[in-house]
C-alpha positions in Angstrom: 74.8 165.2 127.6 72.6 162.1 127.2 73.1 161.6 123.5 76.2 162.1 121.4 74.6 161.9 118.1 76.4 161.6 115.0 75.0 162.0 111.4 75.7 161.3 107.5 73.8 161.8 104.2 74.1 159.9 101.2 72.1 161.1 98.4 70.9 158.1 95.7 71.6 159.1 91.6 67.6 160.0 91.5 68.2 162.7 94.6 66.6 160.6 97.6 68.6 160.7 100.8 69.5 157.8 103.3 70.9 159.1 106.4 73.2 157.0 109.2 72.8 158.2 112.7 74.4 156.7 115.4 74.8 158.0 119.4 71.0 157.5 119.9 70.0 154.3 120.2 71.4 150.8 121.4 74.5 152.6 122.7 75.9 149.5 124.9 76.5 147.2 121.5 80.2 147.8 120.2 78.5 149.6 117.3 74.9 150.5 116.4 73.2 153.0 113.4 69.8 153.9 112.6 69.5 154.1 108.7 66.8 155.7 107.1 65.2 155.8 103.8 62.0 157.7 103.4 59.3 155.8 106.2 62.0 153.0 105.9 63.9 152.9 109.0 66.4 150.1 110.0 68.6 149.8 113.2 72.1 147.6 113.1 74.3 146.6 115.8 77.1 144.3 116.0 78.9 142.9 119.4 82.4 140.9 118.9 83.4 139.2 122.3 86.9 140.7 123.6 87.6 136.9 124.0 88.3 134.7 121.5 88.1 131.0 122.4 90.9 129.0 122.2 91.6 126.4 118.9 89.1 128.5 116.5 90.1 128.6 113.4 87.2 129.9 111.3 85.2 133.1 112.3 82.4 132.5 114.4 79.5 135.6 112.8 76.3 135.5 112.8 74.0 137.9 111.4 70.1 138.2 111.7 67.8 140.6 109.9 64.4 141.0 110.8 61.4 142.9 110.3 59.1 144.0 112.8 55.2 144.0 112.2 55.0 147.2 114.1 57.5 148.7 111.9 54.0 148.6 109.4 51.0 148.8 112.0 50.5 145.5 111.8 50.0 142.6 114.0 51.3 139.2 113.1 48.5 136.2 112.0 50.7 133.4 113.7 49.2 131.8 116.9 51.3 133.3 119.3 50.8 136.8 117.4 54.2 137.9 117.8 57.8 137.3 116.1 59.0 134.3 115.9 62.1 132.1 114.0 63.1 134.4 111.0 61.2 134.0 107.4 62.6 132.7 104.8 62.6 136.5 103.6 64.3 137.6 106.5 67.1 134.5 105.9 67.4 135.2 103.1 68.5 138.8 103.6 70.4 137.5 106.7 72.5 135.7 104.0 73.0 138.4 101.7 74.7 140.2 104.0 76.7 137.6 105.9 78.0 137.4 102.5 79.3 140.6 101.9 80.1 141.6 105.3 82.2 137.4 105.8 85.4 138.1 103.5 86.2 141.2 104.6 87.1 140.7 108.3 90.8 139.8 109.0 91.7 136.1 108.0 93.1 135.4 111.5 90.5 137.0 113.2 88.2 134.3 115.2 86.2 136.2 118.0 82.5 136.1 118.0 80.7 138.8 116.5 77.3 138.7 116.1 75.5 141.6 114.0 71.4 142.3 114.2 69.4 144.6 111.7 66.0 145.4 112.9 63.3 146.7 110.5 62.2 149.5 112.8 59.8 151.4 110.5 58.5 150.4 107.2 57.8 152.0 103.9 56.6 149.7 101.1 58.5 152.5 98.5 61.7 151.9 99.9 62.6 148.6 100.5 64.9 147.6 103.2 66.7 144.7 102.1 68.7 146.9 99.8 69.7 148.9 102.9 70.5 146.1 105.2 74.7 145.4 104.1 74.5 149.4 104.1 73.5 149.4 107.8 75.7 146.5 108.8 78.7 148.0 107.4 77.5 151.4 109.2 77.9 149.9 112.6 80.9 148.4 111.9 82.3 151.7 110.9 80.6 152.5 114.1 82.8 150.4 116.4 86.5 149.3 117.3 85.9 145.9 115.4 88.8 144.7 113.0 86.9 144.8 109.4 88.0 145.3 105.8 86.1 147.9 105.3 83.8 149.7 104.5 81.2 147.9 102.0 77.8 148.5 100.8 75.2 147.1 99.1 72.5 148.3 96.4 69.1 146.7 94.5 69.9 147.4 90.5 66.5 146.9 88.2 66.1 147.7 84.6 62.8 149.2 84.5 61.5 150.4 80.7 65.3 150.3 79.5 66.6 152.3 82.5 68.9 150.9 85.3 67.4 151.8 88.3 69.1 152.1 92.2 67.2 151.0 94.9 63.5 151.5 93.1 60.6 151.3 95.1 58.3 148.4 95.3 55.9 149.8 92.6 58.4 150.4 90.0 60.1 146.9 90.6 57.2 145.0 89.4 58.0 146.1 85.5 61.6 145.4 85.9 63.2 142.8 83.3 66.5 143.0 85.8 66.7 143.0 89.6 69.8 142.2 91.4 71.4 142.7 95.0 74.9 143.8 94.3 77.6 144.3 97.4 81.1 145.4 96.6 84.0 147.8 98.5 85.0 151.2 97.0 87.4 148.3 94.7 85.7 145.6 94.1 82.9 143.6 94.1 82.3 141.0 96.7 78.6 139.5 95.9 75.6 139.8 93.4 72.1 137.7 93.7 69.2 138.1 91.2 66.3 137.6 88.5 66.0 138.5 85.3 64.0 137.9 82.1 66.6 136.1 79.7 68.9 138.8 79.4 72.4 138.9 78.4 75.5 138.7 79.4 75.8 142.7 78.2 72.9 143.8 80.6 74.3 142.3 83.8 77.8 144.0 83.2 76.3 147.5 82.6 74.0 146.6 85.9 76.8 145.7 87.9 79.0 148.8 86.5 75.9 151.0 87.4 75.4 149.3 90.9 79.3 149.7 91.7 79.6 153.5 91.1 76.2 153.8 93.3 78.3 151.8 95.7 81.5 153.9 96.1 79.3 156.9 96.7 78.1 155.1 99.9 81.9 153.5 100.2 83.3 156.8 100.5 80.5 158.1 102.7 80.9 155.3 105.4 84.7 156.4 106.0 84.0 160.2 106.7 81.2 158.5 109.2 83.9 156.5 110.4 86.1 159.6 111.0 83.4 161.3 112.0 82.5 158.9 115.1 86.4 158.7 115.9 86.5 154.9 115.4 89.5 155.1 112.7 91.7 153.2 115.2 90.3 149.6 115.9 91.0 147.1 118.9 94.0 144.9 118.8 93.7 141.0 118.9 95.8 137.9 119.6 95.5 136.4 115.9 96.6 132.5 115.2 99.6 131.0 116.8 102.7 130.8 114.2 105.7 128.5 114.3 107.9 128.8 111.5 110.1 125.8 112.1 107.0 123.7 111.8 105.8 125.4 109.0 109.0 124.8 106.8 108.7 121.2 108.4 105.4 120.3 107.0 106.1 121.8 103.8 109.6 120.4 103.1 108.1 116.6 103.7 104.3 117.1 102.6 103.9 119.5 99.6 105.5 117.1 97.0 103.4 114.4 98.0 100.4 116.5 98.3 101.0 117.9 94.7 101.2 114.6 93.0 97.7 113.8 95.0 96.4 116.4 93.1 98.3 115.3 89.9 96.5 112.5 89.6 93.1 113.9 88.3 90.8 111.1 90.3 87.1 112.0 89.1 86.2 110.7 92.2 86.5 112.6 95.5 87.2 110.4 98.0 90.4 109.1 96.5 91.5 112.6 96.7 90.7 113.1 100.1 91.9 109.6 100.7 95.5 110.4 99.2 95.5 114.1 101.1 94.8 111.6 104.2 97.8 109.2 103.5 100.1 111.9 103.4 99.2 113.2 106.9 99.3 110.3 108.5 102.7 109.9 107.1 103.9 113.2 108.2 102.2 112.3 111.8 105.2 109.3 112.0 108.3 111.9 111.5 107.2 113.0 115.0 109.6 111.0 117.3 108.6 110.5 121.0 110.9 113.4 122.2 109.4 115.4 119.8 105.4 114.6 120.6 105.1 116.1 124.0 105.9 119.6 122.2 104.4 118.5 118.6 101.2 121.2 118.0 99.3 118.8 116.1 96.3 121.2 115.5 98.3 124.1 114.2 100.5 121.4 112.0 97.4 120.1 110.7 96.4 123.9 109.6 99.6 124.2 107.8 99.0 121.0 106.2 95.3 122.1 104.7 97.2 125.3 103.4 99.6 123.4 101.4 96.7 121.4 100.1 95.4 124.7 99.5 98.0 126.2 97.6 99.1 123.0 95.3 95.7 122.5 94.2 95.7 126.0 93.0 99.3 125.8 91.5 98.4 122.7 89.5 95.6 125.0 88.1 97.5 127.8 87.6 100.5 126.3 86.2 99.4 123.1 84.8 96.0 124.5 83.5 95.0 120.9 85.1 92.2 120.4 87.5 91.8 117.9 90.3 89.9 115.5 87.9 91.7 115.9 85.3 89.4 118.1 83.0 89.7 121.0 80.8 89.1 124.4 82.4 85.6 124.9 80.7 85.0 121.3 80.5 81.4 119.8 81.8 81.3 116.8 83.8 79.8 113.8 81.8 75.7 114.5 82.0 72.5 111.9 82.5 69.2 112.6 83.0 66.5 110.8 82.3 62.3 112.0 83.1 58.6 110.1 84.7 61.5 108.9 87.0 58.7 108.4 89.7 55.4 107.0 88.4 53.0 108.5 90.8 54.5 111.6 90.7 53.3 114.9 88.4 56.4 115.2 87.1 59.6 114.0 87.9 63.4 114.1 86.7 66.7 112.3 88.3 69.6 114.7 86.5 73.7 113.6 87.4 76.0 115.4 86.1 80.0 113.7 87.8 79.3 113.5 91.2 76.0 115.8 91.8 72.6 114.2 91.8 69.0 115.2 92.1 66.1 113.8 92.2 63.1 116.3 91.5 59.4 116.3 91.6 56.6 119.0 90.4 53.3 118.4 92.1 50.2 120.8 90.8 47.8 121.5 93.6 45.1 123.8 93.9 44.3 126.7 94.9 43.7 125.6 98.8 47.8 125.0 98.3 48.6 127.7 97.9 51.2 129.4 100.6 50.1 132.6 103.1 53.0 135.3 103.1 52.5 137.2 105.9 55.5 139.6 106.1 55.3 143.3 108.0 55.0 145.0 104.0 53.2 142.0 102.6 50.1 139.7 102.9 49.3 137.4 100.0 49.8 134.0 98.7 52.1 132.4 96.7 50.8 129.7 94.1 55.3 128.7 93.4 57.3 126.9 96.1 60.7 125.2 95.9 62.0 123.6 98.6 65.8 122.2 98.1 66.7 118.9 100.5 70.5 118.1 101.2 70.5 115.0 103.8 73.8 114.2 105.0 74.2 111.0 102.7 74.8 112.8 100.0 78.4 114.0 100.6 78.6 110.2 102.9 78.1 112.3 105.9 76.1 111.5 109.4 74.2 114.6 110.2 70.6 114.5 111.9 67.8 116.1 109.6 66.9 119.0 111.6 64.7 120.5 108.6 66.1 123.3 106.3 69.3 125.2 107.4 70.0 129.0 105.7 72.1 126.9 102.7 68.9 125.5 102.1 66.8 128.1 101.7 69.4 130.1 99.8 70.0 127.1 97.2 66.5 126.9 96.8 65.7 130.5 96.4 68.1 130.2 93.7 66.9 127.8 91.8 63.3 129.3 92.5 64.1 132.5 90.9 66.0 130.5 87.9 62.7 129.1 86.7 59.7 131.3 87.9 60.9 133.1 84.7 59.3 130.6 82.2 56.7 129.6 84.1 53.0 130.0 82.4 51.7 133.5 82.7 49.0 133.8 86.1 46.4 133.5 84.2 46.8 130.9 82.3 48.1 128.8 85.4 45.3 127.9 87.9 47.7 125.6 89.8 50.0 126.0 92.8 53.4 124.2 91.7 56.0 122.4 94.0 58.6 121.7 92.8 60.8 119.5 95.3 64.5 118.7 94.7 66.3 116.0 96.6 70.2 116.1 96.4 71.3 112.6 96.6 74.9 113.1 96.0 77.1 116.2 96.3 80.2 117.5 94.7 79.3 120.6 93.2 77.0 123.2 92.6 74.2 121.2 94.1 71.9 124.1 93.2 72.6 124.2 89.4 71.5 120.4 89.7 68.4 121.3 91.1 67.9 123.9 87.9 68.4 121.5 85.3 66.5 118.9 87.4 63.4 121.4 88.2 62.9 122.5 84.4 62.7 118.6 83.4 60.2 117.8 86.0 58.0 120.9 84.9 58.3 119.4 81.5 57.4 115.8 82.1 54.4 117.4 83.6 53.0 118.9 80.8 52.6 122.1 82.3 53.5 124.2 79.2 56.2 126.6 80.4 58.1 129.3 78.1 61.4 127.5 77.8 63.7 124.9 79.2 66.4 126.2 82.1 69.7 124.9 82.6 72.0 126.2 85.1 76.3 126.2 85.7 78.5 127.0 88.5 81.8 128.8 87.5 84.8 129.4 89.4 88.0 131.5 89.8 91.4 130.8 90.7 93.7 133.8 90.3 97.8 135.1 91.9 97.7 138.6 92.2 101.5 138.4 92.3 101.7 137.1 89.2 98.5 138.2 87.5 97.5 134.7 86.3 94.1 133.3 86.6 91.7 130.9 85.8 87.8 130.7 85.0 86.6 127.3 85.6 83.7 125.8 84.2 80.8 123.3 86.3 83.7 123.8 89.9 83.9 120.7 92.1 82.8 121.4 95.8 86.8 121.0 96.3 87.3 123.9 93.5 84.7 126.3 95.6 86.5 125.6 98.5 89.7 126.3 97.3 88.9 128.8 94.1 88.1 133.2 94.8 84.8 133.2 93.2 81.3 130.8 93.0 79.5 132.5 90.1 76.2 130.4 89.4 74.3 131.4 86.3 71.5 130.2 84.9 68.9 130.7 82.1 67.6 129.5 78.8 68.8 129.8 75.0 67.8 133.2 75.0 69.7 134.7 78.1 70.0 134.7 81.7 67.1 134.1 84.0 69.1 134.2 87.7 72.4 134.4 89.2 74.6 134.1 92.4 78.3 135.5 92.9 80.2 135.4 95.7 83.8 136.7 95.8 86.5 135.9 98.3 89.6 137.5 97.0 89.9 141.4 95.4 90.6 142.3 92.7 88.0 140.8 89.9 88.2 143.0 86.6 85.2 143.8 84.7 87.3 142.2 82.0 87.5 138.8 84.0 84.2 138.8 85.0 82.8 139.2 81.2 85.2 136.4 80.1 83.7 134.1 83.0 79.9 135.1 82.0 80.7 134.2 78.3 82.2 131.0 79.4 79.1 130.3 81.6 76.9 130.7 78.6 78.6 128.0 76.4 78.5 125.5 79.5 74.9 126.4 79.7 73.7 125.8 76.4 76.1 122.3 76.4 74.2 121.1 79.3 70.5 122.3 77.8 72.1 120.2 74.7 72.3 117.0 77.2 68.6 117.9 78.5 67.2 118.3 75.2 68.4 114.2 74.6 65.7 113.7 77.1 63.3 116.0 76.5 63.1 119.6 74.5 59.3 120.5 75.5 56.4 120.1 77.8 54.3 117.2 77.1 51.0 118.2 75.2 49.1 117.0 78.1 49.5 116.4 81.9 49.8 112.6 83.3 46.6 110.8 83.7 46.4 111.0 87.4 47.1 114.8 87.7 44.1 116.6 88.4 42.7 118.7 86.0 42.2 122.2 86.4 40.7 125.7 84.6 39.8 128.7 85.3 37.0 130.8 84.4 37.1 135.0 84.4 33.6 136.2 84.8 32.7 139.6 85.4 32.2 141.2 88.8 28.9 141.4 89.2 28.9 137.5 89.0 30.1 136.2 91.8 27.7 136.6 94.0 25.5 134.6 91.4 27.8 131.6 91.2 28.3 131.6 95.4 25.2 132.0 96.1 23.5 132.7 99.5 25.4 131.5 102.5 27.6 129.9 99.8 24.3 127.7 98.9 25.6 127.9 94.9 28.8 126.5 95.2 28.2 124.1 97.4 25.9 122.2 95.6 27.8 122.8 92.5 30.8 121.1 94.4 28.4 118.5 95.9 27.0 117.4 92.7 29.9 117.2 90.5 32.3 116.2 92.6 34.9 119.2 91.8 36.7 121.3 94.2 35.8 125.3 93.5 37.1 128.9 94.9 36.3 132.4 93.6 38.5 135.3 94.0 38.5 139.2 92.9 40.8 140.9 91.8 42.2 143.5 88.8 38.5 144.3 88.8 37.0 140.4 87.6 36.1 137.3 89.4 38.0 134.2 88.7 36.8 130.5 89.7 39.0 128.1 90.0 37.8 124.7 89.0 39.7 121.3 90.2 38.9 117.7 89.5 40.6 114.4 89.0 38.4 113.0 86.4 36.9 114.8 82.9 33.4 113.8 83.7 33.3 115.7 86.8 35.3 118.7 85.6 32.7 118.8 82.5 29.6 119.1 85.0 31.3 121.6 87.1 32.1 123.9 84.0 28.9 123.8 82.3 26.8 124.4 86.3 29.3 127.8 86.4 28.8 128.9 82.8 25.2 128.2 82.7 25.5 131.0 85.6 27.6 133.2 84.3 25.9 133.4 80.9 23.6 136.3 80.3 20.4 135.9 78.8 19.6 136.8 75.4 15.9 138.2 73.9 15.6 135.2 71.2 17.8 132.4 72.1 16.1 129.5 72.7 16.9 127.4 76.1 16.2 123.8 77.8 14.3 125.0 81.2 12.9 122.7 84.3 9.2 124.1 85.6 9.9 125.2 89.3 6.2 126.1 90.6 3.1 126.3 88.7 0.7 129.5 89.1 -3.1 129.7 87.8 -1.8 132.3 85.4 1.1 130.1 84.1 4.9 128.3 85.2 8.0 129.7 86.7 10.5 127.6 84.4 14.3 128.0 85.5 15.9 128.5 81.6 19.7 128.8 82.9 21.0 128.4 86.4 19.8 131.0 88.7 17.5 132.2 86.6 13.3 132.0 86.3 11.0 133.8 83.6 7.3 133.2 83.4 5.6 130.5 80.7 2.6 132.7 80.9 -0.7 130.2 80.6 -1.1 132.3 77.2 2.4 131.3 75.7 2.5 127.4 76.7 0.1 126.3 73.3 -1.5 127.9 70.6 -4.4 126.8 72.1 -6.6 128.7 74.3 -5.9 127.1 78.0 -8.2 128.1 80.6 -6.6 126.1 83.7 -3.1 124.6 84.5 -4.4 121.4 86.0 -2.5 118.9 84.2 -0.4 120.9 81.3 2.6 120.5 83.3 4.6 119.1 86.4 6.8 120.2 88.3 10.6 119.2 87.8 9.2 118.9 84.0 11.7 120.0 81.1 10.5 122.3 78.8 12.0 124.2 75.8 11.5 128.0 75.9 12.3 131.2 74.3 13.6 134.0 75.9 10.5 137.0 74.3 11.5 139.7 76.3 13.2 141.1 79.5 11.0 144.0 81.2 13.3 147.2 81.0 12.3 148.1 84.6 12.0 144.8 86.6 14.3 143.1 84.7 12.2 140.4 84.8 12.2 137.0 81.8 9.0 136.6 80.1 9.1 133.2 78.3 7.2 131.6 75.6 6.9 127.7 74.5 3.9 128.1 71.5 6.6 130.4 69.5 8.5 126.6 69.8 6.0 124.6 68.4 4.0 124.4 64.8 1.7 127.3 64.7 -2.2 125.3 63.8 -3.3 126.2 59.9 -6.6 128.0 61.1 -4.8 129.9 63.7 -4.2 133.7 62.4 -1.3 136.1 63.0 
């Protein structure tokens, strides 16, 4: 038999079905599944060499999603019109599940694995980047690879009051909640996501919702597991052990290493300078006899645990952190705004160790950015891009443009403040907002938050709210059931803590959020208290913002160019275009203003753009005079355009001509047009009438002027 095809259902709360097949396709990778949703159609494989290289002591995975244009019928716009490096969209996906899939292999497990998730066939109604961990996970379950699992992964919206699993594209678009949660039958392992200030109370029903969804699938993937015969995985030769020298490093180095971390330096590097001093002083307890045999690498893993666990005890039984601070203690805050004077807007926020310097530049509509993804083609009018150079954590590292941290960080902070951002229509700018790290010891992201929403500010682009943002973290013994949520976490605390929960929003509630989980066992009950504590370090550091600024400015900087925009109605835009474009050309050429016109929701929109009032005034008033429609009695300034025997074509608003008959120009009889009036003349008129059929302006100046005594009705 060619195939050996194995199948499984799950069936979603609302009744849909995804099914996992495997024996069909890709049948050489260790593992491979087709999952299907609907149209929506995704195939995941995962290869893990049988060799693992020698003196690797981290895992080596890698994991790509991406989408195919064929998977929609379509063709892609680039150049070369085919696939090339991954999207942001794709990375970003990529990341989400590296992130749930990452904890859950075996700690001592280094081979390479490498897992691919191919968007196959699309359907815009089921989206695929909530089935992506669900497929990984699959073909893991799929092959003799060593993982924790299995895990899965679900989209949660709150559409009109309703939680909602995996909704379609439609339906998302009125959703006030949307997060990406990924958890085991236990626990949860990782949630991303956007909301409209909610609180605290709304993400922990959404995540209790998303978890039960979850298990379902959990339990599912083991019976496929079963099913395919791949209960039993592979053995592998994990990391080299020698007790002796385990008891040796501890017995001389974890007292010293303990009072390293006594010592509550706020500054890194005197930590990492101490850590240092104590290794170097093991290294001289190695005699000669004993260096030919001395496993320095494997020592100096044993070493990096006990600076592990001491940092952790000192937390745990100390309730002292590295620095010194509280547990739900803030690092001291600056920030100070118009930072950079040709800038838009621009902030520089520090808060301990963590620095950004940020920027908002409003450009126009030409700026905005093409999307061109298999299930969508559009534009985007928001970007933020996130910078971390190697100098900012002292480091030499060649900028090779933005890695997947990057883009993740940024997405972050992206989705923290698109929330209070000016509604579409009253925004006619594309915004860029920029955030340079220039130092790094923490929650470089939540910087970039605080940062961003002061920039927009100085700007004076008038946005709903200010947005702050925190990074909490988790230090917890299972053994012992103590733990400890900590408040704005050191870059050493995310190392060494079991959770990075980033949280973000305004006075009102949460606007984004970012958890990643490297232990089990986090209680609903712990996860509340450390959402709770997240809020009050929010609103202390939107209390430290609000010393330098608590609103937009009421206007924008003198050198930002001004911008508006103008809804007409449909019919319009041909009028304001004009043949071949003739219109709004010379409207641009003449006032000096950049214009575009676009439909859509059934209207026209122009978008006007200029860097000086004067021009922006003669641009406005060329486009209304277009737009306006004429009325029977209002009176107009016209210019004569051609003169007849039987009167003047006078153009009374732009685009438009009615005839000064020869009867209506004086109350006098005239029996010629030589010399009553040139052409390029101004003349007032008054719209008289607009012929029903033709549609055509008849005009009249005598109604204008004083009617002679002698002169009868």
């Amino acid at each position: 038999m060619l195939f050996n095809i194995v199948t499984k259902t799950i069936t979603l709360p609302d009744g849909r079905e995804i099914t996992i097949e495997t024996g069909k396709l890709a049948k050489q990778a260790d593992g491979s599944v087709v999952v299907r949703l609907g149209n929506t159609m995704l195939l995941a494989t995962v290869v893990a060499n049988k060799d693992i290289k020698e003196g690797l002591d981290f895992l080596p995975l890698s994991v790509d999603y991406q989408e195919k244009f064929a998977s929609a019928g379509r063709i892609p716009g680039s150049f070369q019109r085919r696939e090339g490096k991954l999207s942001d969209h794709e990375v970003l996906t990529s990341r989400l599940v590296d992130r749930v899939l990452r904890p859950l292999f075996p700690d001592d497990y280094h081979a390479e694995v490498q897992v691919n998730i191919l968007l196959i066939s699309a359907d815009a109604e089921a989206m695929p980047d909530a089935l992506a961990a669900l497929a990984a996970s699959a073909a893991l379950a799929a092959s003799d690879i060593p993982f924790g699992g299995p895990v899965s992964e679900v989209r949660v919206a709150k559409i009109d009051g309703e939680y909602v699993i995996n909704p379609g594209t439609t339906a998302l678009a009125n959703a006030t909640l949307d997060l990406m949660v990924g958890a085991t039958y236990n626990d949860i392992a990782m949630v991303e996501g956007e909301m409209s200030e909610v609180s605290e109370e709304e993400v922990i029903e959404a995540l209790k919702i998303a978890h039960e969804a979850i298990k379902t699938q959990c339990l599912a993937l083991k019976e496929f597991e079963a099913a395919v015969g791949k209960t039993e995985k592979r053995e592998y030769v994990g990391d080299p052990a020698d007790e002796a020298l385990e008891a040796r490093v501890r017995a001389f180095a974890y007292p010293k290493i303990y009072a390293v971390a006594q010592q509550g330096s706020t500054n890194k590097n005197v930590r990492k300078d101490g850590f240092k001093a104590v290794w170097e002083e093991f290294k001289t307890t190695i005699t000669e006899e004993e260096a030919a045999e001395f496993n320095e690498g494997l020592a100096k893993r044993y070493f990096n645990d006990l600076v592990w666990e001491a940092s952790r005890r000192l937390v745990l039984d100390e309730r002292i952190r590295l620095d010194g601070r509280k547990l739900d203690q803030v690092r001291p805050i600056a920030s100070e705004v118009d930072y950079l004077p040709n800038a838009h807007g621009s902030a520089l926020f520090t808060r301990g160790e963590t620095q950004s310097l940020t920027t908002v530049t409003l450009g126009t509509k030409q700026d905005e950015q093409i999307v061109d993804t298999p299930l969508k083609y559009g534009y985007s009018k928001f970007l933020l891009h996130y910078n971390f150079p190697g100098f900012s954590t002292g480091e030499v590292k060649p900028n090779r443009g933005p890695g997947r941290r990057e883009v993740g960080h940024g997405n972050l902070a992206l989705r923290a403040l698109k929330k209070v951002l000016p509604p579409e229509a009253d925004n006619p700018y594309t915004i860029r907002i920029v955030s340079d790290i220039l130092e790094s010891n923490g929650s470089s992201s939540m910087a970039t938050v605080c940062a961003g929403s002061l920039a927009l500010m100085d700007s004076g682009l008038k946005i709903k709210a200010p947005v702050s943002g925190i990074a909490m973290g988790l230090i917890s013994d299972e053994a012992t059931g103590k733990y400890a949520v900590l408040s704005d976490i050191l870059g050493d605390e995310d190392h060494l803590g079991d959770m990075d929960f980033k949280v973000t929003g305004t006075s009102e509630g949460i606007t984004a959020c970012q958890m990643d989980m490297k232990v089990n066992g986090l209680s609903f009950e712990v996860l509340t208290e450390a959402l709770m504590q997240a809020k009050a370090g929010r609103l202390h550091i939107l209390g430290e913002m609000n010393k330098t600024i608590t609103e937009s400015r009421p206007d924008l900087k003198p050198h930002t160019p001004r911008a508006i925009v103008i809804k007409i109605d449909r019919e319009m835009i041909g009028a304001v275009i004009g043949p071949g474009g003739k219109v709004v050309q010379d409207i641009q050429k003449e006032s000096g203003a950049t214009i575009s016109i676009e439909e859509k929701d059934g209207a026209g929109f122009v978008s006007i753009f200029s860097a000086d009032k004067s021009s922006m005034d003669k641009a406005v008033a060329r486009v209304k005079g277009i737009i306006l429609v004429p009325e029977i009695g209002e009176i107009y300034t016209g210019k004569v355009k051609s003169i007849m025997p039987f009167g003047a074509f006078v153009e009374f608003l732009p685009g438009k001509d009615g005839l000064l008959h020869i009867s209506e120009i004086k109350w006098e009889r005239l029996e010629k047009m030589d010399g009553v009036l040139e052409v390029g003349e101004e003349v007032q008129v008054k719209l008289v009438e607009i012929d029903k059929k033709t549609g055509k302006y008849r005009l009249s100046r005598k109604v204008l002027l004083p009617k002679p005594e002698n002169k009868k009705d």
